[in-house]
Backbone bond lengths (Angstrom), bond angles and torsions (degrees), N, CA, C in turn:
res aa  C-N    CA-C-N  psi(-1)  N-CA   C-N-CA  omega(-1)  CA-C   N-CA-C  phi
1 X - - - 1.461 - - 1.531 111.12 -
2 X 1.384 129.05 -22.46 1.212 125.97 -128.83 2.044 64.30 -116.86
3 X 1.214 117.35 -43.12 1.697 110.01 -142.28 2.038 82.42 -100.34
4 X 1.179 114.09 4.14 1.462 116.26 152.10 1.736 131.67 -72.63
5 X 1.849 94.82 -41.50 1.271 118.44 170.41 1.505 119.75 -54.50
6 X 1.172 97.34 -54.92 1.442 132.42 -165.59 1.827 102.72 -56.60
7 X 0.972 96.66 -42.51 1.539 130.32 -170.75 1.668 101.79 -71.79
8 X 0.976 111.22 -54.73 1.541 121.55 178.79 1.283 118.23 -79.10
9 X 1.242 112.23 -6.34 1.451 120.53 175.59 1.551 107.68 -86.58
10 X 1.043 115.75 -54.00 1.435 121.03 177.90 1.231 120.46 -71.19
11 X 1.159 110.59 -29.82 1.971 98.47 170.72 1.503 96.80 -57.26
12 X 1.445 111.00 -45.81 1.929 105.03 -155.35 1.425 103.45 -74.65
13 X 1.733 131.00 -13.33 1.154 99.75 175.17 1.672 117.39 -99.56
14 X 1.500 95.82 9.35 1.561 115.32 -167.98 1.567 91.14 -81.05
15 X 1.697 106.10 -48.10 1.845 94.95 172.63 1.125 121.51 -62.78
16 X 1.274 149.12 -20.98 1.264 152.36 -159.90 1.866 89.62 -87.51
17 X 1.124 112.44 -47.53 1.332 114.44 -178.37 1.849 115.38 -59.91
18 X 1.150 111.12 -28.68 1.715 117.71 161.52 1.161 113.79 -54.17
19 X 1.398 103.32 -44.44 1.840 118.02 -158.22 1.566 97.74 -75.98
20 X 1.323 119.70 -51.42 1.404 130.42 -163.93 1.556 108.07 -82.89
21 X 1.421 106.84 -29.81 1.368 100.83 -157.66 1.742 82.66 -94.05
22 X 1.308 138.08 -36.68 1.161 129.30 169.15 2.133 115.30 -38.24
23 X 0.718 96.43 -18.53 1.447 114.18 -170.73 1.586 110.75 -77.35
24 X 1.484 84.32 -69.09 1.502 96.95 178.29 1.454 127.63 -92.10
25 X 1.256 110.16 25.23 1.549 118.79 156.08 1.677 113.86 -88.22
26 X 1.025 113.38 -23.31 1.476 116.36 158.75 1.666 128.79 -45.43
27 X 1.163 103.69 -30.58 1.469 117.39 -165.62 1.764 107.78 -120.61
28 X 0.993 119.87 -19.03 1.872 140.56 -149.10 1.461 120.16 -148.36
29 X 1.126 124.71 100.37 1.350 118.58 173.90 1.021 127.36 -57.76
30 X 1.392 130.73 158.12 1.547 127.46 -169.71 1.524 109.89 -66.27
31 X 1.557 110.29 -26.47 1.545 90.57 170.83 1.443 125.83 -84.78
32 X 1.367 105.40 -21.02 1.743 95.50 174.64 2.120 113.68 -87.50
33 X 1.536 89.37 -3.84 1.765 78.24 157.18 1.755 107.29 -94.34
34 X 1.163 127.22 -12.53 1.765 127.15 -165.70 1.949 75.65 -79.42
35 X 1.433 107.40 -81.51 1.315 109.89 -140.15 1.934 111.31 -60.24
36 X 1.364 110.43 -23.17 1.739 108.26 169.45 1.291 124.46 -86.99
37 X 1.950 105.89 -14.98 1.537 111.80 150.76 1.542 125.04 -58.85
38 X 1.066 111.85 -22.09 1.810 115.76 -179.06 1.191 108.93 -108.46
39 X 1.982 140.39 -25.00 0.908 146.63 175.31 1.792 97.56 -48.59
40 X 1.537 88.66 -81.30 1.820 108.55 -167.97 1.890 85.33 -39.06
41 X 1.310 142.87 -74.94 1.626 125.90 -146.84 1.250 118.92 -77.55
42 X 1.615 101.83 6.23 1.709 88.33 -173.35 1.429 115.69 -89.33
43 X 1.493 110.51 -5.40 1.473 108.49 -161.65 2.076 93.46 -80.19
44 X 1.573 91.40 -32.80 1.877 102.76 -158.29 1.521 96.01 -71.90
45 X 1.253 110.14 -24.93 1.800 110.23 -174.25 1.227 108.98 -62.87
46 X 1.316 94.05 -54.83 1.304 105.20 -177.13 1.566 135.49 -44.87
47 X 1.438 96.27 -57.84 1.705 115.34 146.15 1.268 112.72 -33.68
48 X 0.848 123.37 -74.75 1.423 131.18 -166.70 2.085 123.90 -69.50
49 X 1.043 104.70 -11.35 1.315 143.47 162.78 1.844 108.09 -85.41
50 X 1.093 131.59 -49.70 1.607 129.24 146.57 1.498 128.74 -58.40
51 X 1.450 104.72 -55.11 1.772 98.49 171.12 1.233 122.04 -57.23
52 X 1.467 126.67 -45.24 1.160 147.02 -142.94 1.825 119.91 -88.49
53 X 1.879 87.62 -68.79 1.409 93.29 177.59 1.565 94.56 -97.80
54 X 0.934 118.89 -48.15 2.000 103.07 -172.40 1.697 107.04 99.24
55 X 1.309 126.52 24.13 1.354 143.06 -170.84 1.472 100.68 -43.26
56 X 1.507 101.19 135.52 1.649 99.10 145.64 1.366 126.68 -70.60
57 X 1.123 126.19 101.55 1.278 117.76 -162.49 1.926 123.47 -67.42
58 X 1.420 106.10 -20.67 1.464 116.76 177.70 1.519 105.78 -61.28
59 X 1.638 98.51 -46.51 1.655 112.64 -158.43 2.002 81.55 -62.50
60 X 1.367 116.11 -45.00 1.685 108.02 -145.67 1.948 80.05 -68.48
61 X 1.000 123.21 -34.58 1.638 108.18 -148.44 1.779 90.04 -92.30
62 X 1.408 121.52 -18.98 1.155 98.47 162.41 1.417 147.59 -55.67
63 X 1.545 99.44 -23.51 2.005 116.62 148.77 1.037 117.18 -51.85
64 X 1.207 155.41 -2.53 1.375 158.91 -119.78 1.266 113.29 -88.52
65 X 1.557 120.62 -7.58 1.190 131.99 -156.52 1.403 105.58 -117.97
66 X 1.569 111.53 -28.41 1.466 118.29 160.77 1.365 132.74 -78.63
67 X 1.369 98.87 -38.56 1.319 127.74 171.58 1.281 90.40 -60.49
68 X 1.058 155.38 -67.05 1.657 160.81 -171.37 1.642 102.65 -27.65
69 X 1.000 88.05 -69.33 1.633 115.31 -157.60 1.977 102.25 -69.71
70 X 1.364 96.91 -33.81 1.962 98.56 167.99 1.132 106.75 -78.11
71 X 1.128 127.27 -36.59 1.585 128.19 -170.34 2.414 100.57 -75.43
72 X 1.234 106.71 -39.64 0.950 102.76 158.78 1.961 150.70 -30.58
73 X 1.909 73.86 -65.21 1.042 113.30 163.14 1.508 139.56 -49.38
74 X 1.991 89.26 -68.59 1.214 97.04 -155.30 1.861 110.10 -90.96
75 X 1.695 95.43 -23.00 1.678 112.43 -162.88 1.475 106.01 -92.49
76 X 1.631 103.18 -47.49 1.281 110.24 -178.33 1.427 138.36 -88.47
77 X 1.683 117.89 -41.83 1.104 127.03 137.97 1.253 129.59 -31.09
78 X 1.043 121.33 -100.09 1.617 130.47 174.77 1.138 119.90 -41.71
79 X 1.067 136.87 -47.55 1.556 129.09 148.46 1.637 132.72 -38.57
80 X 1.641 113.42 -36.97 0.746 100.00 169.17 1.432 125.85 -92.36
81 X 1.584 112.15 0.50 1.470 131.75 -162.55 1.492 85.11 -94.13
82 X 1.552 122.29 -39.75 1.913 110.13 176.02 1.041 103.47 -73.47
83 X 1.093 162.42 -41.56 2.011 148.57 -143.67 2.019 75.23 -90.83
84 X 1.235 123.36 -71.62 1.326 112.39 -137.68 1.852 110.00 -73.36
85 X 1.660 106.65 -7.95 1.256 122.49 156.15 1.725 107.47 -56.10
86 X 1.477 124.81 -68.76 1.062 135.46 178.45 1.627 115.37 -52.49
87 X 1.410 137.64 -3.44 1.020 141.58 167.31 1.003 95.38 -93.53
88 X 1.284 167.00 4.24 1.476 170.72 -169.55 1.371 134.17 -149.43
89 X 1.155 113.54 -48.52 1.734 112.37 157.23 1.572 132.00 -79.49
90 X 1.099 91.17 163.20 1.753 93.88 161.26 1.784 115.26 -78.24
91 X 1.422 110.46 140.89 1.512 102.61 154.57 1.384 141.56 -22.71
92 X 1.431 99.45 -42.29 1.374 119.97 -156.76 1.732 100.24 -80.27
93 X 1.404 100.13 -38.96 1.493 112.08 -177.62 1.676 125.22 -89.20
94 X 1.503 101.76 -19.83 1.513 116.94 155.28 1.703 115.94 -64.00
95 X 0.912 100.41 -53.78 1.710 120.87 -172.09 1.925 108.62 -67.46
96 X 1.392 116.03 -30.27 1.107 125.03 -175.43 1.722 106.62 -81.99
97 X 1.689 104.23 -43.38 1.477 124.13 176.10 1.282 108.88 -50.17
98 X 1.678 117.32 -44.79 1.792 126.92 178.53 1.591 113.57 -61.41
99 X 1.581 109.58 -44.45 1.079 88.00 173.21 1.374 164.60 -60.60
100 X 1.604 86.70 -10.05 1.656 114.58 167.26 1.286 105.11 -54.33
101 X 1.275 114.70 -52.61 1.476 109.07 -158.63 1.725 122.08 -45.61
102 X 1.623 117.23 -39.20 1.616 89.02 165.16 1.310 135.47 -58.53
103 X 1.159 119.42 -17.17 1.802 126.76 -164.93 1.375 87.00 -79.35
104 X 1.745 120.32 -48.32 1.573 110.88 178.93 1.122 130.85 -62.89
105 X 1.623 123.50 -30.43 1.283 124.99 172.84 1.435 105.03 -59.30
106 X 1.128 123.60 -70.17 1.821 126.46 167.93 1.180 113.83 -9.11
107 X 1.105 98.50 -65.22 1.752 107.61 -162.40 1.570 108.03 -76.11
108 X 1.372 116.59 -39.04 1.614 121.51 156.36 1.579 121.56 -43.62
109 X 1.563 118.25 -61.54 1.194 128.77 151.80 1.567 127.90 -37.56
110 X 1.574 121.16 -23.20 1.538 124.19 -177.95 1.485 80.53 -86.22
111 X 1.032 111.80 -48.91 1.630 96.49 -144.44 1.623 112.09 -95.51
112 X 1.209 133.23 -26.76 1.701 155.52 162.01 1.456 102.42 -62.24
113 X 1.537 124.58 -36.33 1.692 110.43 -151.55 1.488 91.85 -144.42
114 X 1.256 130.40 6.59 1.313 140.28 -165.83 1.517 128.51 19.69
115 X 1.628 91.45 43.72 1.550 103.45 167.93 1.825 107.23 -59.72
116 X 1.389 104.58 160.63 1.253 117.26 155.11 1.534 109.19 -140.02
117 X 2.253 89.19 156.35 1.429 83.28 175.71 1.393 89.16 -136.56
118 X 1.776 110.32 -175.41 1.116 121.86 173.00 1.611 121.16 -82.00
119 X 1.256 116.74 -157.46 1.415 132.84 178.53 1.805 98.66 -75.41
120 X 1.483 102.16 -70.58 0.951 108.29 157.30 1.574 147.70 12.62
121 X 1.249 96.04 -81.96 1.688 126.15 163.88 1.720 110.51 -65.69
122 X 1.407 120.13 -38.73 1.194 127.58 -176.91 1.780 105.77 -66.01
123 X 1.582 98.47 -50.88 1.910 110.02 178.47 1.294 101.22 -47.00
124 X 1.479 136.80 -53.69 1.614 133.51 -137.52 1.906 74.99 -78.63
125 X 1.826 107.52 -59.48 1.591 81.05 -150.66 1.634 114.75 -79.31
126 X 1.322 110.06 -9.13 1.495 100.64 153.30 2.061 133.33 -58.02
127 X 1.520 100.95 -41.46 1.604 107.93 149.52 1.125 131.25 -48.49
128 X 1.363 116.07 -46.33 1.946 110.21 163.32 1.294 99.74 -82.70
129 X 1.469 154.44 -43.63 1.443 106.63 -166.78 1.656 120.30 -76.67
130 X 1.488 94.43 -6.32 1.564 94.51 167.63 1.346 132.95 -61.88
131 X 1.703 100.77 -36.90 1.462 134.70 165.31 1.865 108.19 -58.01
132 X 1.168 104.93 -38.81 1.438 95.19 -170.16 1.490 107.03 -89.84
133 X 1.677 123.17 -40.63 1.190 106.78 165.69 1.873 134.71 -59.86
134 X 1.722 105.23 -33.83 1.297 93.25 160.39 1.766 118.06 -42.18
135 X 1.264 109.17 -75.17 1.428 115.64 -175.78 1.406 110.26 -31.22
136 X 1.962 132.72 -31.48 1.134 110.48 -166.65 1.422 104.30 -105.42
137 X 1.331 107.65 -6.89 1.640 117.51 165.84 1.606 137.85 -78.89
138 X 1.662 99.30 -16.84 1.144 106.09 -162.84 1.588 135.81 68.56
139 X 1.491 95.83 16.11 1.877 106.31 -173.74 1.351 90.47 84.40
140 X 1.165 142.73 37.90 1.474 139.30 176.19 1.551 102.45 -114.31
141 X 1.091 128.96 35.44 1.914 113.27 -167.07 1.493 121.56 -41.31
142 X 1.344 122.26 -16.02 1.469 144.89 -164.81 1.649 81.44 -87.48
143 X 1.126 143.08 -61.16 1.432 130.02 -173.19 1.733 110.46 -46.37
144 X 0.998 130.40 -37.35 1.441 130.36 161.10 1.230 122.37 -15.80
145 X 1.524 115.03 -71.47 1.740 127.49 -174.53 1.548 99.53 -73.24
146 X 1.583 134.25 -9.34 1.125 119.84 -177.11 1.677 98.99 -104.66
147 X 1.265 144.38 21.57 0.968 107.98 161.36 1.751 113.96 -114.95
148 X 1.897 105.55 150.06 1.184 116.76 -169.13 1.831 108.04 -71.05
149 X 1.216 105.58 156.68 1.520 109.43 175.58 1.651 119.43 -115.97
150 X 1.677 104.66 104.01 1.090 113.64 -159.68 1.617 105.58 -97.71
151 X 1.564 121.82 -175.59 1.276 117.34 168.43 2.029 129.21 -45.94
152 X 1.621 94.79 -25.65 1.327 99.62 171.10 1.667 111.49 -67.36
153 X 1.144 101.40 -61.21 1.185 126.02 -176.77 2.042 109.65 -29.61
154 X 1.394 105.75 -56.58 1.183 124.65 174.90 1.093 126.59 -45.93
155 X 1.841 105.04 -52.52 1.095 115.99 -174.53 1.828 130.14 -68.65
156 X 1.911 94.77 -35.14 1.292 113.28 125.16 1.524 138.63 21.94
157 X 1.384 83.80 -107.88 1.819 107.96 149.96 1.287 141.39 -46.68
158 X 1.417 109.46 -36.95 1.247 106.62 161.85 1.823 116.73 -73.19
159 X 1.330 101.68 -43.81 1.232 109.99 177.85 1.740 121.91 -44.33
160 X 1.323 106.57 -65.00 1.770 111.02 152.93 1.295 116.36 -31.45
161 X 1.229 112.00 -73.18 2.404 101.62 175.56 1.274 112.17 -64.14
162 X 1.266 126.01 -6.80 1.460 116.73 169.84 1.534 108.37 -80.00
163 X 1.414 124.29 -56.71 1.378 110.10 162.38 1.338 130.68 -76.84
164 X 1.121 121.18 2.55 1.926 114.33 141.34 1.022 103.14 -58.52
165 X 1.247 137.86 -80.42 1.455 120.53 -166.42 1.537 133.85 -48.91
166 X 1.881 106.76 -32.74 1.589 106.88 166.27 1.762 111.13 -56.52
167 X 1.585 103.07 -44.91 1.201 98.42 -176.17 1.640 125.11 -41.17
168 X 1.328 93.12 -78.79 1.834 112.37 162.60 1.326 102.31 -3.38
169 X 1.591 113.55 -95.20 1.234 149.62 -162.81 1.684 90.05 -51.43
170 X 1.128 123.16 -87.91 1.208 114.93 -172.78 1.691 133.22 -24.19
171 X 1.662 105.80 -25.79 0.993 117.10 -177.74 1.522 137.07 -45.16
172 X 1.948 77.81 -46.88 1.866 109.19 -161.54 1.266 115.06 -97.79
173 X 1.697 109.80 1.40 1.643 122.84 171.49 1.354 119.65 -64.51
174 X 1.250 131.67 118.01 1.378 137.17 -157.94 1.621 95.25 -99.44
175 X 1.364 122.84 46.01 1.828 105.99 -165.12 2.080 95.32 -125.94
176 X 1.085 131.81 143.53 1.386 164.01 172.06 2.004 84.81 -36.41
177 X 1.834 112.05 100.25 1.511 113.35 -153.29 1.629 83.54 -59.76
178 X 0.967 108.75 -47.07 2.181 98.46 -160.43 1.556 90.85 -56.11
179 X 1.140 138.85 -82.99 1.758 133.18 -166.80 1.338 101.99 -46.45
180 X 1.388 139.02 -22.07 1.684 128.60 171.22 1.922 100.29 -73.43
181 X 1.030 90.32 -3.25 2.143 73.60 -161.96 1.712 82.12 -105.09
182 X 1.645 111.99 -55.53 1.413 95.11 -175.86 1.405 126.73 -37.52
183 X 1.465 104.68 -84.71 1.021 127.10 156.24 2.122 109.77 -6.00
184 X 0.978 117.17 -51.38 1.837 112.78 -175.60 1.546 95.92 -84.48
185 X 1.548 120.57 -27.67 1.906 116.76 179.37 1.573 101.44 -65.14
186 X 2.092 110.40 -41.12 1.317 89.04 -155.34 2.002 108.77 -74.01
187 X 1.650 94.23 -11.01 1.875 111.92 -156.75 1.885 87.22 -77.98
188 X 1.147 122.29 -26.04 1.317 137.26 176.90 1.832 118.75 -62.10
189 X 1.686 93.33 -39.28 1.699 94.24 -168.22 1.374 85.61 -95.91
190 X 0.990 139.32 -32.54 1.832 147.74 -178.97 1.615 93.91 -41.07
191 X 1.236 119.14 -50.90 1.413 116.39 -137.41 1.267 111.31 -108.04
192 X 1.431 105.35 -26.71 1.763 126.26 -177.76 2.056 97.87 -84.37
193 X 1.321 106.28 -14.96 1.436 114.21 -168.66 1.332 122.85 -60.51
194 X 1.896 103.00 -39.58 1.699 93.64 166.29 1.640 121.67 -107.22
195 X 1.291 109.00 25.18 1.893 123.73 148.92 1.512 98.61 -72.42
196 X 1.639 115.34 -60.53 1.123 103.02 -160.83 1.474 118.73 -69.37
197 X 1.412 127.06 -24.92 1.537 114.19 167.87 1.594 105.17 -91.49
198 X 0.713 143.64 49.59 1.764 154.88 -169.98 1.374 97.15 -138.43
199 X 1.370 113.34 -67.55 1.453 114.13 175.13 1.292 134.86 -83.93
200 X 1.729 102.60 9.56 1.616 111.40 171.42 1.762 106.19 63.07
201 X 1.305 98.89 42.45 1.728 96.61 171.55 1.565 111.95 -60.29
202 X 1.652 106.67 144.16 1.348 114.23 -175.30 1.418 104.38 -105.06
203 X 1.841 123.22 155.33 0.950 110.44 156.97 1.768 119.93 -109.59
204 X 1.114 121.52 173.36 1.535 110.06 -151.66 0.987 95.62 -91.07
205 X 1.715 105.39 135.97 1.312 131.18 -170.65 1.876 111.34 -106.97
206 X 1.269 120.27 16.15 1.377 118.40 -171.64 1.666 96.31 -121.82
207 X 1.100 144.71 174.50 1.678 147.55 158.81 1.601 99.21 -66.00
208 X 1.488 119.00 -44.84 1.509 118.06 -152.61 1.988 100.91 -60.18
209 X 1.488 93.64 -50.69 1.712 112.72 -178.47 1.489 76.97 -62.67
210 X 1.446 145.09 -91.26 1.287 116.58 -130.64 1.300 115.69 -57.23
211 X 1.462 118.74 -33.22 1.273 117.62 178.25 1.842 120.32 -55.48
212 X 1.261 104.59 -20.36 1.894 117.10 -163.40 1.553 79.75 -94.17
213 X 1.381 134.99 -53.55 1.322 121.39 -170.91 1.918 114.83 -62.61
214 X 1.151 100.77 -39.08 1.752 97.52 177.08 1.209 101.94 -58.21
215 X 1.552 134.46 -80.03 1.345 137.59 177.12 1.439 103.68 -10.59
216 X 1.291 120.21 -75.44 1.436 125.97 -156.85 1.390 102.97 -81.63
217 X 0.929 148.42 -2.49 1.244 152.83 133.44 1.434 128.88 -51.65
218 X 1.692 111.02 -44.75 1.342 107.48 176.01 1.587 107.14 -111.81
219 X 0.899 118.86 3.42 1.683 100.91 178.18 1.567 108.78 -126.33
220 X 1.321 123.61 -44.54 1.823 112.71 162.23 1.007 119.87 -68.25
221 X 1.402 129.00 -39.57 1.184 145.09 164.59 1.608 124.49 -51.55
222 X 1.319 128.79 -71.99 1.389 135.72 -148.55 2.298 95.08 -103.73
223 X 1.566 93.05 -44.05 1.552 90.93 -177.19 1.372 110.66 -81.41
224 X 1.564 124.17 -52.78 1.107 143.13 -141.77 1.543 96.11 -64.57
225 X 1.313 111.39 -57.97 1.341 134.75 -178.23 2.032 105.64 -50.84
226 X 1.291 89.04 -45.34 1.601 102.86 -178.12 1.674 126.54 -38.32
227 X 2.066 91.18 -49.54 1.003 127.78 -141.19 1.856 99.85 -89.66
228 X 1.442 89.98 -35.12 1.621 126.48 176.99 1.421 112.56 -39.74
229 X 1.256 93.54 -67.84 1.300 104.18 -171.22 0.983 115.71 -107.05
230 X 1.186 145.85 15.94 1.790 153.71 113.33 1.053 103.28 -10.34
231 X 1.668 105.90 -73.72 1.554 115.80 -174.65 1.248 120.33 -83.38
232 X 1.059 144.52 18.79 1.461 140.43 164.05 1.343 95.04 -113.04
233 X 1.926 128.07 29.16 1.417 102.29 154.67 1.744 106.64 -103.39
234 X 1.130 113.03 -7.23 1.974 115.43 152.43 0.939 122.08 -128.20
235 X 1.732 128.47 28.80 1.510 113.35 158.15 1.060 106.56 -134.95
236 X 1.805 122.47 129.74 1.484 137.37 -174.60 1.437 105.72 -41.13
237 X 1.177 121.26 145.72 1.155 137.08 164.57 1.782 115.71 -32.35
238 X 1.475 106.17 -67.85 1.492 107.43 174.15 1.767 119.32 -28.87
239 X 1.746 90.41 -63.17 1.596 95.72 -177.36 1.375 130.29 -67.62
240 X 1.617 103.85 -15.87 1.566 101.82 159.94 1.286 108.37 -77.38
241 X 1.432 144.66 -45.22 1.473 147.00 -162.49 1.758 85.28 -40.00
242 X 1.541 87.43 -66.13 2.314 93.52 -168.33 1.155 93.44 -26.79
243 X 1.100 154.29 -42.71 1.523 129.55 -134.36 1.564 120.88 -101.36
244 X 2.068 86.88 -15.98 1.830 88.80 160.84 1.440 126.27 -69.71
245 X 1.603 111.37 11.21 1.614 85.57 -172.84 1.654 105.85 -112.79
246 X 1.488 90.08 14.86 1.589 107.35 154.05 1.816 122.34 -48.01
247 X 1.556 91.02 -32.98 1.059 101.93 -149.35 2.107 98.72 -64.97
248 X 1.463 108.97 -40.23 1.406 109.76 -170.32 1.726 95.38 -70.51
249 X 1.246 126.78 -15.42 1.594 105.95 164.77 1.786 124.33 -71.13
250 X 1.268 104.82 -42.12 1.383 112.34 177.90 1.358 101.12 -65.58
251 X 1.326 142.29 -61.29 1.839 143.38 146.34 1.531 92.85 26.73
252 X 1.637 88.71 -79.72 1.671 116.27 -152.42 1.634 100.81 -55.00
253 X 1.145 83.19 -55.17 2.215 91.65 -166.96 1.622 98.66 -53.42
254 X 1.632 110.53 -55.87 1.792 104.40 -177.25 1.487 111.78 -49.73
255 X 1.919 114.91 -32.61 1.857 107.39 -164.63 2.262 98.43 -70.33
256 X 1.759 98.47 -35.51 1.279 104.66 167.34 0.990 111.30 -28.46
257 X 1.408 126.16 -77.53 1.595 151.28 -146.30 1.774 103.02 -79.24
258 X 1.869 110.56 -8.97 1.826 106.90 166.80 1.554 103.63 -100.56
259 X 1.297 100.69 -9.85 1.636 92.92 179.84 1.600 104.13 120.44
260 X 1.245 117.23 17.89 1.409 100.37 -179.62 1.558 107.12 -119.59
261 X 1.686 117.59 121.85 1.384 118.46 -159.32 1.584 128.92 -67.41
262 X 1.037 121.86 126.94 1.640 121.88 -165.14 1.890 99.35 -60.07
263 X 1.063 104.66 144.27 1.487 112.21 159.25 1.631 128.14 -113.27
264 X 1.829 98.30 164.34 1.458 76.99 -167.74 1.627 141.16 -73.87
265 X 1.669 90.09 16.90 1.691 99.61 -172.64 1.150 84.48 -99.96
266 X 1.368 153.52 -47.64 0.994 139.13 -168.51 2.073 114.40 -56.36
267 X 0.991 122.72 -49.85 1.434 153.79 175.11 1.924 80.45 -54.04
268 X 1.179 130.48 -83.96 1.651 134.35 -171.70 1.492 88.33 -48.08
269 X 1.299 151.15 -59.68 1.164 139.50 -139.25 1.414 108.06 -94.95
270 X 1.413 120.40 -37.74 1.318 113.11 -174.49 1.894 104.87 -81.12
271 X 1.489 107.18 -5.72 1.589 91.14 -179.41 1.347 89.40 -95.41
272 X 1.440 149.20 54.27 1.238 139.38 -176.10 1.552 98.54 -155.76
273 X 1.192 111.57 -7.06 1.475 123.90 164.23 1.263 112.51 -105.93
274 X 1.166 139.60 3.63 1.626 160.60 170.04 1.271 98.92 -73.90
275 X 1.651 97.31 -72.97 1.899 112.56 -173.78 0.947 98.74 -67.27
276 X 1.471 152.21 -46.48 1.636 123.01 -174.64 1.065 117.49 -72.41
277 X 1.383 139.16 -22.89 1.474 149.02 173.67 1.737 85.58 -74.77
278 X 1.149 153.58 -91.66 1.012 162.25 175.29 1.465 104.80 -7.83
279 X 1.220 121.81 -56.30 1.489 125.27 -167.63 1.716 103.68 -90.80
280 X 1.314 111.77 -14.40 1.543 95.98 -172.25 2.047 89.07 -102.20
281 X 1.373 116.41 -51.47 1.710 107.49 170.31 1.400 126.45 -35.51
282 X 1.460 111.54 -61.77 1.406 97.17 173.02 1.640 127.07 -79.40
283 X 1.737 119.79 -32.54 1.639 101.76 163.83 1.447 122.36 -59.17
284 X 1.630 120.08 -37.22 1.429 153.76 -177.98 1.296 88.47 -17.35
285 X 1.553 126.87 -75.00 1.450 115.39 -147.30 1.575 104.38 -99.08
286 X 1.157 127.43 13.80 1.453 126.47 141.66 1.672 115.40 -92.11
287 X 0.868 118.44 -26.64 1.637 115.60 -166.76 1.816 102.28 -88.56
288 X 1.456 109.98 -30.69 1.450 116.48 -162.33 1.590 117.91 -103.20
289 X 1.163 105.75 82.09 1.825 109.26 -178.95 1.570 126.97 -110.07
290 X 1.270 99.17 165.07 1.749 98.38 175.68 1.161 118.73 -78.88
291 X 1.623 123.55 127.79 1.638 106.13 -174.99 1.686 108.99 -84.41
């Protein structure tokens, strides 16, 4: 229940991070939102990684090599592969690109970790991406094959197999989750550190940016991440993937909440991304094992 919660927490602040970070790519390059997104959380992780769990810290940095390669992956990559996606695509085509990602984690997981699943598990996440493309189609499914794939689009793509693989990988790390996340924020600001004085990173000089940088600093960043990997220490990889396609419902409810009116495909689609997340979470961790 708890690594369900956990789970649902982070898609919604991961959408807020589309919404916001769509915003502030206008004004901010993807590296000076990547590298002051990990600056600002590494100090609080860290903290909170001492009070909390009480880590051995030798034992955590003796991973250092995995930890490397997630922090690579998961903080630096993909982060910077989403902002510079969002300077180039549409929402609609970013958000459609994400939804792949559970079918990929799955299928990464069959074949990397030799999970298997049932039919079952296959229906739920075939039901949400059905759910999520209605919602980005408008009941239009024929709009699908018509859209072109541009540099956003691409980048996209890479971005999705980059977090299959954090996912995966992240899974099988045996390290104290708050000192695994610090620990990849602080290996993250280390590394992004001489781009960012190379490339003369700015910090935001308007209220609107400071306000988009706190957000994304403390809630995709510091919780989201938190929340993440909480729950991927008892739920298979696959059944967490399902839970990103949460993410184009929360989308919808935040564009609600600026004023832009839900429709009824959207309303049909996001309760159809409920039930497949629904049907693959709770059978998920009986149906989905390591062989």
């Amino acid at each position: 229940m708890k690594a369900s919660l956990y789970l649902v927490l982070a898609t919604l602040f991961w959408s807020g991070n589309f919404v916001v970070g769509q915003a502030a790519v206008a004004s901010m390059t993807p590296l000076d939102l990547t590298f002051w997104r990990w600056s600002l959380a590494a100090v609080p992780l860290l903290l909170l990684a001492r009070f909390i769990e009480k880590p051995d810290w030798r034992a955590v940095l003796r991973r250092w090599p995995v930890l490397l390669l997630l922090s690579l992956l998961g903080m630096s990559g993909y982060t910077l592969l989403l902002y510079g996606a969002l300077g180039y695509t549409s929402a609609m085509n970013a958000s459609l690109i994400t939804a792949a990602n559970p079918a990929l984690i799955v299928v990464m997981a069959i074949v990397l970790l030799g999970e298997k699943t049932t039919r079952l598990g296959w229906l739920g996440i075939c039901i949400g991406l059905l759910g999520v493309l209605l919602v980005l189609t408008r009941g239009e499914l024929q709009r699908v094959f018509s859209l072109a794939i541009n540099t956003g689009e691409l980048l996209m793509i890479g971005a999705v197999a980059v977090w299959g693989c954090y996912t995966i990988i992240a899974r099988r790390l045996d390290v104290p989750v708050i000192a695994a996340t610090a620990v990849q924020v602080v290996i993250a600001t280390v590394t992004l550190a001489p781009f960012a004085l190379a490339l003369n990173v700015q910090f935001p000089d308007t209220p609107a940016e400071g306000w988009s940088l706190a957000y994304i600093a403390v809630f995709p960043s510091l919780a989201a991440y938190l929340f993440w990997n909480l729950a991927l220490r008892t739920t298979p990889p696959g059944t967490a993937g399902n839970y990103l396609n949460l993410m184009v419902v929360f989308t919808a409810v935040i564009t609600v909440a600026l004023g832009t009116p839900l429709t009824l495909m959207q309303i049909v689609g996001g309760l159809m991304v409920i039930a497949g997340v629904l049907l693959t979470g709770v059978k998920g961790q009986a149906t989905l094992k390591v062989a």
